[in-house]
Each structure stands twice: as structure tokens, then as C-alpha cells.
N, C-alpha and C positions, 0 to 999 in steps of 0.2 A: 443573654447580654452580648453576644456576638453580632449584634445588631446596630450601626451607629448609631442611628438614631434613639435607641433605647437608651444605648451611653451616655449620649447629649440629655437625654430628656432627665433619668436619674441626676446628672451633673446639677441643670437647673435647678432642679427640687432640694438638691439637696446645698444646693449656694444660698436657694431661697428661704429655707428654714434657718437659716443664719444670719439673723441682720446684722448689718456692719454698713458704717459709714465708709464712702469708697472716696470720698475729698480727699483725704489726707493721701491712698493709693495716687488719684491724679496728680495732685502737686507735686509729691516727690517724682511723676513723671515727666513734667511739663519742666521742673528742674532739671531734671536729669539729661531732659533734651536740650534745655537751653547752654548749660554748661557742653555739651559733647558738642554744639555748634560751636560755640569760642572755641573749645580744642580742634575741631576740623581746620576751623581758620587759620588758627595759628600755626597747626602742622602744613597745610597749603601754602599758606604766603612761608614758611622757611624752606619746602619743595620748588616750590617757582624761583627764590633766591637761589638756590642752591645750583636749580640746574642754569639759569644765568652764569653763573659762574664760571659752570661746566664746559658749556657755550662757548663763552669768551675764552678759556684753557686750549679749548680744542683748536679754535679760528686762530689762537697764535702759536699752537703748535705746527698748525699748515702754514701755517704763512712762513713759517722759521727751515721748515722741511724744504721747501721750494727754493733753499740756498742749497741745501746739499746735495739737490736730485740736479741742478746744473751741470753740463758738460767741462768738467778742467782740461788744462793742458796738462799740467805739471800734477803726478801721483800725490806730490805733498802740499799740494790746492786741496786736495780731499781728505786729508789727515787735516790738518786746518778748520775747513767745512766742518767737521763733525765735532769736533772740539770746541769752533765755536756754538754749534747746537746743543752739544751737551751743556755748557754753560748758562746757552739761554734758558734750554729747560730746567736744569737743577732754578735758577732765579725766576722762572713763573712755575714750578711748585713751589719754592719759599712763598713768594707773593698769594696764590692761590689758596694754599692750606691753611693762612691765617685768616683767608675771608671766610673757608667755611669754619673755621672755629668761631668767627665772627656772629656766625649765622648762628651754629649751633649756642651760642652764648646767649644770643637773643631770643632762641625758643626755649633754653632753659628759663630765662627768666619771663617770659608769656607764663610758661605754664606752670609757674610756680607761685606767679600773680594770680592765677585762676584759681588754682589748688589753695592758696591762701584765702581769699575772697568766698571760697562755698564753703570752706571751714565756718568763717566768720559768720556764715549764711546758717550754716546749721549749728551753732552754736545760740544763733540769738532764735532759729524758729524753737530749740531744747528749752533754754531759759522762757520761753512765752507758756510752755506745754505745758512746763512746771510750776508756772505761775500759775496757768488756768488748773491744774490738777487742785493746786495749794486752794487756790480760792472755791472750788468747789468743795474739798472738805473741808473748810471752814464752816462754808454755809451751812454745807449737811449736819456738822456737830450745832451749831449756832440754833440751826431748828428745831429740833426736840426741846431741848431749851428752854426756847421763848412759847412754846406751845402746851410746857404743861403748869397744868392747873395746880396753886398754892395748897399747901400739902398743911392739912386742918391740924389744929392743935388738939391736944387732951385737953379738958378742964383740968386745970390744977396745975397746968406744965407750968412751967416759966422761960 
């Protein structure tokens, strides 16, 4: 058995002497992939949000720099400069950190719409399973049943 091919071939045989319907394997693949698409989406468009943001953070932190790197006359032109820099930035990280919480608010609630939604998804394929289970042993007790032959009397019973 150190041979792949041998591996593979026993594998076969021995999957094959096992029947088993493979539907139900596919479905829960085909779901499995469809849901992990929405979640990609959702994590992508909150990453593209996100680094927008980022983007925009950084272009007005140069732009706010470009006050301070200026040449002053007066030492306390540049005590000033930075002072007012600091201000600016402390007010675009206020402004900034709420958009990403903004952001992350919005994929919290994507994917708890998702996570909701395949609940709901496998709740009703369970209730279908267990209907079709219920309705097959019905049938199965139902038929014996209806298939056996009236069971003769003694003379003299009543």
C-alpha cells in the first residue's frame, strides 16, 4: 500500500461499496459557498470604506503638515504652527474614528443579516427533513396495514 495509486484505487472501492446519496453533500456546498460570497462582499466593501477613510486622514494630515514645515521669522510662529496642528489633528481623529465605527457598525449589521438569514435557511431545510422523515414512516407503518389479509374467524367466535 505504499503505492498511490493502490491508495486511490482501495479508496474507490471502498466509497463504492457504500451508497450514499451525495445531493444533500452538494447543497450544503453550494450553500456554503453562496453564503461565504456575501460575507467576502461585505468584508470588501467595509475594507474599501475603510481605507477611503484612511486616504482622506492621511491627504489632510499633509496638507495640515505643510503649515508647520514653512519657514517662520519669529520662534513663537512655530510654537503656534504646532499647536495649531495639534488641534487640527486631535479634530480629524474625532471626526475620522467615528466614521470607522461607522463602518464597522455597518458590517456588524451585514453580517448578522447574513448569519440571521442562513439560520432561517437551515431551520426551514431541518423542518422539511423532518417532515419528509415523518411522512415516510407513516407510510412505512400505513403499509403493512393495508396489506394484510382479514384474519379468519373460528366457527363459534362471536
Amino acid at each position: 500500500m505504499t503505492n498511490p495509486d493502490e491508495y486511490t484505487k482501495m479508496m474507490k472501492e471502498m466509497m463504492g461499496s457504500m451508497p450514499m446519496d451525495t445531493s444533500a453533500l452538494q447543497e450544503a456546498f453550494k450553500s456554503q459557498a453562496a453564503m461565504m460570497e456575501q460575507m467576502t462582499k461585505v468584508a470588501l466593501e467595509a475594507a474599501e470604506k475603510s481605507t477611503e477613510v484612511s486616504a482622506k486622514w492621511t491627504k489632510a494630515t499633509f496638507e495640515k503638515a505643510g503649515n508647520v514645515a514653512t519657514t517662520k521669522d519669529d520662534p513663537a510662529e512655530y510654537s503656534q504652527a504646532m499647536t495649531n496642528f495639534a488641534s487640527a489633528q486631535a479634530e480629524l481623529a474625532s471626526e475620522h474614528v467615528s466614521e470607522f465605527a461607522e463602518i464597522a457598525k455597518k458590517l456588524q449589521m451585514d453580517t448578522m443579516e447574513l448569519l440571521m438569514a442562513a439560520g432561517k435557511d437551515m431551520q426551514q431545510d431541518a423542518t422539511a427533513a423532518v417532515q419528509k422523515a415523518t411522512d415516510a414512516v407513516t407510510n412505512a407503518a400505513a403499509a403493512p396495514a393495508a396489506t394484510k389479509a382479514p384474519v379468519a374467524k373460528k366457527p363459534g367466535a362471536k
